[in-house]
Structure formats: structure tokens, C-alpha cells
C-alpha positions as CSV (number, residue, x, y, z in Angstrom):
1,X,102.8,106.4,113.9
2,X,104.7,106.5,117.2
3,X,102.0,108.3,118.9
4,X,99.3,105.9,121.0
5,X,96.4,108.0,119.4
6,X,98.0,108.7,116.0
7,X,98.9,105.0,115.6
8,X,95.5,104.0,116.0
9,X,94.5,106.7,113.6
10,X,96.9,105.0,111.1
11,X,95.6,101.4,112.0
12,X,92.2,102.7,111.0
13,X,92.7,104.7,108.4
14,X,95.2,101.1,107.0
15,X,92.0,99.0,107.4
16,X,90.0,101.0,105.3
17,X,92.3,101.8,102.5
18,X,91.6,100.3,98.9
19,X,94.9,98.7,97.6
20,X,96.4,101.9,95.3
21,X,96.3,103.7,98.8
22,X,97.3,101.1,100.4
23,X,100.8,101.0,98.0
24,X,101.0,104.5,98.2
25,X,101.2,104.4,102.4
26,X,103.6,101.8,101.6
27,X,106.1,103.2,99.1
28,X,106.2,106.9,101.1
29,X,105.9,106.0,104.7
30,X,106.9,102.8,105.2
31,X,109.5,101.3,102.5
32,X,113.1,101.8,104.1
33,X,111.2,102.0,107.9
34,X,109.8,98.5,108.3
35,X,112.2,97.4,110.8
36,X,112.2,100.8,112.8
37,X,108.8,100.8,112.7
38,X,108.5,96.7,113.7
39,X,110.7,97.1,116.6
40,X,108.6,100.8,118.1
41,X,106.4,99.6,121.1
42,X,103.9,101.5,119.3
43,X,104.2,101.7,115.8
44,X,104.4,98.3,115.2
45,X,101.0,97.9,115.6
46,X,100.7,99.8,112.5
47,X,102.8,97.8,110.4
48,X,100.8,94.8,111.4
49,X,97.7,96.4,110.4
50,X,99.7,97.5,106.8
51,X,100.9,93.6,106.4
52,X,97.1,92.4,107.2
53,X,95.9,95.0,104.0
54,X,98.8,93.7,101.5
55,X,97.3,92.7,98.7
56,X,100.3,91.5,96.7
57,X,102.7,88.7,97.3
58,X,105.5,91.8,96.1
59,X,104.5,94.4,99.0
60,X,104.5,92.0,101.7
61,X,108.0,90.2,99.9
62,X,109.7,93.8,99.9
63,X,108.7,94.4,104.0
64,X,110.0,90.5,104.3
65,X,113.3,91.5,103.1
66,X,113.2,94.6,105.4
67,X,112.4,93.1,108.3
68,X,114.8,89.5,108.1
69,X,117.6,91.2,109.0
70,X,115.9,92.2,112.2
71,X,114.6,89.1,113.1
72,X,116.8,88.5,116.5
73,X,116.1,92.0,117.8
74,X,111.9,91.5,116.8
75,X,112.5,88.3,119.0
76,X,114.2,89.5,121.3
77,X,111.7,92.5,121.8
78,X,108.7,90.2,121.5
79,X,107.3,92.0,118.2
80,X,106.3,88.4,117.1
81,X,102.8,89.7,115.8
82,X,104.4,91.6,113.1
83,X,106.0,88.0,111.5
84,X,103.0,86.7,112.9
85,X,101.3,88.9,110.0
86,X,103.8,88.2,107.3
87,X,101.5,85.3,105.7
């Protein structure tokens, strides 16, 4: 997901997903990495595109909870699209 042409591989294959997928991307390669992954020049673009597909209020609570912490160093790094996408 760090990788310019494997994160846009990722963003597609995200887009596409149906939502048991989707919670299966999310419990084994994302769960414990949000905030890693939010504050990666690349890879955050790929979280966006995972908070965009969350279907339920819980996924997108659990990557909340992840990624609060965080929230000075996603500022300060200007990874405001990723709150941007926690709706």
C-alpha cells in the first residue's frame, strides 16, 4: 500500500469491493495500521478510499479510535483528507 502503483491497485480494488470484503481488507490489513498508514504520503490515499467503502457506523468508529490519537501529527502532516473521509 506504500507503493505509488500498488496503492492505486488497492484504491481500486477498495472501490469495487462488496462489504464482507470490504471487512475482511479491514480486519487483516488495516485494523492496528490506521494511523501508520494515515500518516504514509502514499498509503493514506488508500485508507481514504477504505473509509469512503465503510459500510458500518462500527468499521469506520474502530479506524476513528485508531486514528484520534494521531490527530496532531495527521495535521501537522496535512493528511486532512483522511478525517476529511471519516463521515
Amino acid at each position: 500500500m506504500r507503493h505509488r502503483i500498488g496503492s492505486r491497485a488497492a484504491e481500486a480494488l477498495l472501490a469495487h469491493a462488496d462489504e464482507p470484503l470490504l471487512a475482511a481488507l479491514l480486519s487483516r490489513f488495516f485494523a492496528g495500521r490506521a494511523a501508520a498508514l494515515a500518516l504514509d504520503p502514499v498509503a493514506n490515499f488508500v485508507l481514504q478510499r477504505l473509509l469512503v467503502g465503510c459500510a458500518r457506523a462500527a468499521q469506520t468508529d474502530a479506524l476513528l479510535r485508531e486514528l484520534l490519537p494521531h490527530l496532531h501529527s495527521l495535521l501537522a502532516r496535512r493528511r486532512e483528507g483522511v478525517l476529511w473521509h471519516l463521515d
